[in-house]
C-alpha positions as CSV (number, residue, x, y, z in Angstrom):
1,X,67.3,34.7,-16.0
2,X,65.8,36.8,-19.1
3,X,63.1,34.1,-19.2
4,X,62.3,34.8,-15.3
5,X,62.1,38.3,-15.4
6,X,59.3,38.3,-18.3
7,X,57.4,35.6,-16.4
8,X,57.6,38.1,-13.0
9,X,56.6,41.1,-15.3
10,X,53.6,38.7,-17.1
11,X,52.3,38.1,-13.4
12,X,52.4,41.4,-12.1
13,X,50.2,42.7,-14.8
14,X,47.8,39.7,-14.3
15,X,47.6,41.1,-10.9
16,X,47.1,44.6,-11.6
17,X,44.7,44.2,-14.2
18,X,42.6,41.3,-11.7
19,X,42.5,44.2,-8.7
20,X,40.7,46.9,-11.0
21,X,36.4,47.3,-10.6
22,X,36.2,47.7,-14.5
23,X,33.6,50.4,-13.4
24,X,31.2,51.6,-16.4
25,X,28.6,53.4,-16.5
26,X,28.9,56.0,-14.4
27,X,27.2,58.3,-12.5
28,X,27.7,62.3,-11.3
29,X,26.2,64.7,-9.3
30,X,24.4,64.3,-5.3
31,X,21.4,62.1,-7.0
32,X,17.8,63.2,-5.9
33,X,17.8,66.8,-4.5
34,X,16.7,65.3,-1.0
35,X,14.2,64.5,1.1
36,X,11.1,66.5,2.2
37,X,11.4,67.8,5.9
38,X,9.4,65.3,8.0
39,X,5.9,65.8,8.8
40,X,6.3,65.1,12.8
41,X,8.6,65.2,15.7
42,X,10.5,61.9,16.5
43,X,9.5,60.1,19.8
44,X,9.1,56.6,21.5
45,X,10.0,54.1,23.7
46,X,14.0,52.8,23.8
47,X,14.9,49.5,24.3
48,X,17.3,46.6,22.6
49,X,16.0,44.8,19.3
50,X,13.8,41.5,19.8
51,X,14.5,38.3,18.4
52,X,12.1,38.5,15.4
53,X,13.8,38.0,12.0
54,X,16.7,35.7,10.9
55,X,19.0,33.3,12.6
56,X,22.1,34.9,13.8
57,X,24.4,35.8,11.1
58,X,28.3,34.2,11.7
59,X,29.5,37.7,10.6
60,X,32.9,38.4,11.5
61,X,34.9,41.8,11.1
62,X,35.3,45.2,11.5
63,X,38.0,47.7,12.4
64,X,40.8,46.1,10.4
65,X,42.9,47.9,8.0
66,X,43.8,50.2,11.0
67,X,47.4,50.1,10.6
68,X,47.4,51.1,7.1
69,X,47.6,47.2,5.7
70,X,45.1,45.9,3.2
71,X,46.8,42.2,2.5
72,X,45.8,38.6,3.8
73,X,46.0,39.1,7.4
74,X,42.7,40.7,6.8
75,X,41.2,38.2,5.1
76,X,41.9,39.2,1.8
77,X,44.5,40.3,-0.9
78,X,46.3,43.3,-2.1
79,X,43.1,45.5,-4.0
80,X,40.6,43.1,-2.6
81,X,38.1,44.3,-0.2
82,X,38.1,42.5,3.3
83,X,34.4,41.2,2.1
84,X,36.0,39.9,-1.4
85,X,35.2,42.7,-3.9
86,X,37.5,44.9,-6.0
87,X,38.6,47.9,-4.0
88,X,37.8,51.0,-6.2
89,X,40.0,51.3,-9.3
90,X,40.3,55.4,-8.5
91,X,41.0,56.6,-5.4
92,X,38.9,59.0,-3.8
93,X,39.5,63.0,-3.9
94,X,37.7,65.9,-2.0
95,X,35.7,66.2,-5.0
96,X,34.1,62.9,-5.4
97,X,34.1,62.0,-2.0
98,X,30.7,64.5,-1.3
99,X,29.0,63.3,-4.8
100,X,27.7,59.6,-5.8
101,X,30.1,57.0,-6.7
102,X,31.0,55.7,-10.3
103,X,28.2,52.9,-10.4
104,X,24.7,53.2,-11.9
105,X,22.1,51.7,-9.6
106,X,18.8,49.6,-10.1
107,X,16.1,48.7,-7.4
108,X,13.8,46.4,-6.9
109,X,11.1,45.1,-4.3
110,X,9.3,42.3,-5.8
111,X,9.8,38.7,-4.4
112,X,11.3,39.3,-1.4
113,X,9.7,37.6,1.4
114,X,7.2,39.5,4.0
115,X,7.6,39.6,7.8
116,X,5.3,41.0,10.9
117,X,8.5,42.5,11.3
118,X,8.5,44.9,8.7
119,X,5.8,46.6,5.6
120,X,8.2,46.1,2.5
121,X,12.0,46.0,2.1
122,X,13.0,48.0,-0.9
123,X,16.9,46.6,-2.5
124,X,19.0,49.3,-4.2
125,X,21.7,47.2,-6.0
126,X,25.3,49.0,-8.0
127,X,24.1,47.1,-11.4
128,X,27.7,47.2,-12.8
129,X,29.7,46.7,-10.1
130,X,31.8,43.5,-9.4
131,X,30.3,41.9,-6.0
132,X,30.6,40.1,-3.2
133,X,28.4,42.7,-2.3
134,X,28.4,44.8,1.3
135,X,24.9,44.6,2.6
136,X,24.2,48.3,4.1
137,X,20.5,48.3,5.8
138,X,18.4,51.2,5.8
139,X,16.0,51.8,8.7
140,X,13.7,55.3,8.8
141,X,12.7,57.9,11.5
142,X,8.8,58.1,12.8
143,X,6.5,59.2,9.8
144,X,9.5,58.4,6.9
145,X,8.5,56.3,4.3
146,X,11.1,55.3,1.3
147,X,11.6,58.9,-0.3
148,X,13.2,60.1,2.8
149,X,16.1,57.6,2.7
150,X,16.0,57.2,-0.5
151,X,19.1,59.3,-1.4
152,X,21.0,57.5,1.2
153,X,20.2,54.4,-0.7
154,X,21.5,55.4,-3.8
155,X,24.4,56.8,-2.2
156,X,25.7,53.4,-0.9
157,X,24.4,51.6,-3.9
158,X,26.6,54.4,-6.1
159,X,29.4,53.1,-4.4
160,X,29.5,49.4,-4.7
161,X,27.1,48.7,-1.9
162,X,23.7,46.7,-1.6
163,X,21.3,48.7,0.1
164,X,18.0,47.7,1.8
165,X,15.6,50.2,3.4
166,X,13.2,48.5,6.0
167,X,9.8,50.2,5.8
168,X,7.8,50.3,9.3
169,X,4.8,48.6,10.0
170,X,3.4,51.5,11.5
171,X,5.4,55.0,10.5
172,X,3.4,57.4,13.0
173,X,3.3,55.3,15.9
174,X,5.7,52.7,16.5
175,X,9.2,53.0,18.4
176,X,12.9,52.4,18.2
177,X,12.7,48.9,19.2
178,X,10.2,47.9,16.6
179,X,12.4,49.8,13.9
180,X,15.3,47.2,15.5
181,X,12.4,44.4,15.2
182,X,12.0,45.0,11.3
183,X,15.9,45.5,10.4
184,X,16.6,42.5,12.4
185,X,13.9,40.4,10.2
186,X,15.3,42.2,7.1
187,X,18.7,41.6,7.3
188,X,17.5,37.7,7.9
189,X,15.8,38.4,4.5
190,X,18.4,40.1,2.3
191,X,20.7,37.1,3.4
192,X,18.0,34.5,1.6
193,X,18.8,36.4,-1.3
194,X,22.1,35.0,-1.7
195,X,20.5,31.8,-2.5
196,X,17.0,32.3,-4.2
197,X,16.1,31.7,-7.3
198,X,15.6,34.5,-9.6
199,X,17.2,37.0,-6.9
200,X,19.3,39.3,-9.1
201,X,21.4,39.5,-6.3
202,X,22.1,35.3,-6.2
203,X,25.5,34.4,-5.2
204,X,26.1,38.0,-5.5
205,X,26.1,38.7,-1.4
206,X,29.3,38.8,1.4
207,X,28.7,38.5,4.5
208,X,29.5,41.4,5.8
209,X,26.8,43.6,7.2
210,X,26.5,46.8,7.7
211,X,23.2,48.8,9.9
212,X,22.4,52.2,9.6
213,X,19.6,54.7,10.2
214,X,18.1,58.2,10.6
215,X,16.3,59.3,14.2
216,X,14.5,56.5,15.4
217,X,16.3,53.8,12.5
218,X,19.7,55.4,13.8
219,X,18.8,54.2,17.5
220,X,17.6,51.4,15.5
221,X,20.9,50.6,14.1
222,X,23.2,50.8,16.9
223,X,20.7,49.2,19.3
224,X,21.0,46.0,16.6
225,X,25.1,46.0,16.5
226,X,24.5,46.1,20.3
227,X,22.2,42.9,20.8
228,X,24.2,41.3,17.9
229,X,27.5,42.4,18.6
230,X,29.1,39.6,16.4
231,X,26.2,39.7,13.4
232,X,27.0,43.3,12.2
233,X,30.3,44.6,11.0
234,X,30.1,48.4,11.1
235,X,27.3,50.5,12.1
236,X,25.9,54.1,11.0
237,X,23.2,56.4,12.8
238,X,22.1,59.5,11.5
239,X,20.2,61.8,14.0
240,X,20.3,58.7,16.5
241,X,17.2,58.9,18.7
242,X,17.8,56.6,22.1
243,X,17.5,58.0,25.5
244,X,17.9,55.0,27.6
245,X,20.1,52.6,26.2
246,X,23.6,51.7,27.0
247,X,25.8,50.7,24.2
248,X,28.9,49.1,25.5
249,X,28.3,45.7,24.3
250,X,28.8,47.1,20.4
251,X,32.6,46.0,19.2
252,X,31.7,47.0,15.4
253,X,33.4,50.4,13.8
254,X,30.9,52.6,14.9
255,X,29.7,56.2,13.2
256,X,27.6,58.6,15.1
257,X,26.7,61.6,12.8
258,X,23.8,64.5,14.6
259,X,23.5,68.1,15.0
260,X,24.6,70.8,17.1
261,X,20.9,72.3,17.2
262,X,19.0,68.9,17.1
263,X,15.9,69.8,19.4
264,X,14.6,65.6,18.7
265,X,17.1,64.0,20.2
266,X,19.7,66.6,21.9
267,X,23.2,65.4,21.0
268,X,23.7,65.0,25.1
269,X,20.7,63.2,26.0
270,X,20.7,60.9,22.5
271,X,24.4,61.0,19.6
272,X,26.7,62.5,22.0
273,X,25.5,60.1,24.9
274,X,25.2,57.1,22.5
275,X,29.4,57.2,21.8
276,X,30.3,58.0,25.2
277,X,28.7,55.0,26.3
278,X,30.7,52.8,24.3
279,X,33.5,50.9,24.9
280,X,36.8,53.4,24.7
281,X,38.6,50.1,22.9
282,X,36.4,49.9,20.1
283,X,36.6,52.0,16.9
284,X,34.4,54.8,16.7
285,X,33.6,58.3,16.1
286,X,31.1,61.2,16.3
287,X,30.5,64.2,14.1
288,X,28.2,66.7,15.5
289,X,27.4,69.2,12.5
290,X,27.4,73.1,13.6
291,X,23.8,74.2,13.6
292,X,22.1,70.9,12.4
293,X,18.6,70.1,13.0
294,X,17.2,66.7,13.5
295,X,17.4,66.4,9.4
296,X,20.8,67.3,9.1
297,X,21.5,64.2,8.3
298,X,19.0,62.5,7.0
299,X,20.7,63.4,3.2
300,X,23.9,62.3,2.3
301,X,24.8,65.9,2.3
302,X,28.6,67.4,2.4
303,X,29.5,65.7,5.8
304,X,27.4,63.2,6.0
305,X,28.1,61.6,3.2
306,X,31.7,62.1,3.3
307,X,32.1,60.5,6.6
308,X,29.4,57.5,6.0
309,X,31.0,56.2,3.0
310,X,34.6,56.9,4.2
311,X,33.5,54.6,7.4
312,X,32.4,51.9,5.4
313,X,35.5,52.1,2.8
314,X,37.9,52.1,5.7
315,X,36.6,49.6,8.3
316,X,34.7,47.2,6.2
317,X,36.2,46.7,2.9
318,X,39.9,47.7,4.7
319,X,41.0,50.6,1.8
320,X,43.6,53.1,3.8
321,X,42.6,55.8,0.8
322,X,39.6,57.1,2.8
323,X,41.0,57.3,6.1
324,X,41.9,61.3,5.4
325,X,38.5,62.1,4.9
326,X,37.5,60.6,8.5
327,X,39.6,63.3,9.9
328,X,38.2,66.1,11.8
329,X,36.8,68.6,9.1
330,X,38.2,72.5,9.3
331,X,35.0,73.7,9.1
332,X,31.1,72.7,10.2
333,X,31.4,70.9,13.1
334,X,30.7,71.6,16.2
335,X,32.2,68.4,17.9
336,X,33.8,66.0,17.6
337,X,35.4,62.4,18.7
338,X,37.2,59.5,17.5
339,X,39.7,56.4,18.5
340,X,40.3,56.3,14.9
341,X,44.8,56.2,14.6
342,X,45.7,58.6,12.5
């Protein structure tokens, strides 16, 4: 008996000391101050992504972890993300939640392969964090290049995350579909990653993906979890511009984050509109920010980045510690909606 209690105490702390990230090198603060206010007024056509890009993705997943379990019915074990990666070693607090995450981040751009689809992808990577990775892509508003998105990049890079912003063709001109187009093709790219040579992302890569966006890249990224229902495992629009489309074929976790005061794309014609057209039976939510503009979230500012990061902790990698912070705030919003279980 003494002999099988040290052997049960010897595997526990194998167990314990396998779930931690080993996070080093870490990071404070909000990153870059933010974005510069964009130099023109979001418009264009709606419509559903074309076919341009990569083969469907066999991606699987989304809204699990919903009745507080993280364990193999999920796909995964205790302090193991859903997508196979250490859940966090700390546990999140008010505090950290609004700043960058504990991992330093590098980018990079060169050798990944062009599309029609798209100008450049851009790869923010978390360079001592333990992968499979979570892809999150990045797709901008009309006239946004890189440095408007850029903080959201190394947000979701800060916190364990691959990120890929998808730069337009044509910034001033083109539409939402087109932005769909290019994240389509991207996320086709990022996946080749996995496998080339020289990547510094090879074998690194889950398959769990992840689409977001600001304006017309937020209409952008729902419209793709919406063609692609199956291919895309959470979703995230910032400022969503969309004035047609109806969204009830999305069955990913889905995040709608505008403003109150957004004279673009009027929460009732465009966010608000976008979640009530949804299916009632998947998860999802909307934050509507009190007095926010059509850049109100275009920065991973208090809210936003609270509630972008807590969506991806909690349906995509499965860890119950950042379902509080997906609660309805006390303060600074002026609606708001979710099927969330509390």
């Amino acid at each position: 008996m003494p002999r099988l209690r040290a052997a049960v105490s010897l595997l526990l702390i194998a167990i314990v000391g396998c779930s931690s990230s080993g996070a080093s090198n870490a990071i404070g603060g909000n990153g870059p101050s933010g974005p510069p206010t964009p130099g023109a007024t979001d418009a264009g056509a709606s419509g559903g992504p074309g076919s341009q890009g990569g083969a469907d993705l066999a991606i699987r997943g989304g809204g699990g972890g919903l009745d507080g379990s993280i364990g193999p019915t999920d796909g995964g074990v205790v302090g193991t993300s859903k997508c196979g990666a250490p859940l966090d070693a700390i546990a999140p607090t008010a505090t950290s939640i609004v700043k960058d995450g504990p991992y330093s981040v590098t980018s990079y751009s060169n050798g990944l392969p062009p599309s029609s689809a798209y100008k450049s992808l851009t790869v923010f990577y978390p360079t001592t964090a333990s992968g499979p990775f979570v892809v999150v892509m990045l797709s901008p508003g009309l006239t946004e290049v890189l440095q408007y998105l850029r903080p959201w990049a190394q947000r979701f890079a800060s916190y364990g995350y691959v990120a890929v912003f998808v730069e337009a063709n044509d910034t001033n001109n083109d539409s939402e579909a087109t932005r769909a187009d290019g994240m389509w093709a991207g996320i086709g790219a990022i996946k080749g990653e996995n496998t080339r040579g020289g990547s510094p992302l090879a074998g690194k890569l889950s398959g769990c993906i992840v689409t977001s966006g600001h304006s017309l890249g937020g209409g952008a990224s729902i419209s793709i979890a919406n063609a692609h229902p199956h291919d895309v495992t959470a979703a995230l629009a910032f400022n969503p511009y969309d004035a047609t489309t109806n969204f009830s074929s999305i069955v990913a976790p889905t995040l709608i984050i505008t403003g109150q005061n957004d004279t673009t794309a009027p929460p009732a014609q465009h966010g608000r509109r976008h979640y009530d057209s949804m299916s009632s039976s998947i998860v999802k939510e909307y934050v509507e920010i009190q007095g926010g503009a059509h850049t109100s979230a275009i920065a991973p500012g208090t809210i936003p980045g609270q509630y972008a990061v807590s969506w991806i902790k909690l349906n995509v990698d499965g860890d119950t510690r950042y379902r509080p912070f997906l609660a309805k705030a006390t303060s600074g919003l002026s609606d708001f909606a979710t099927t969330l279980l509390p």
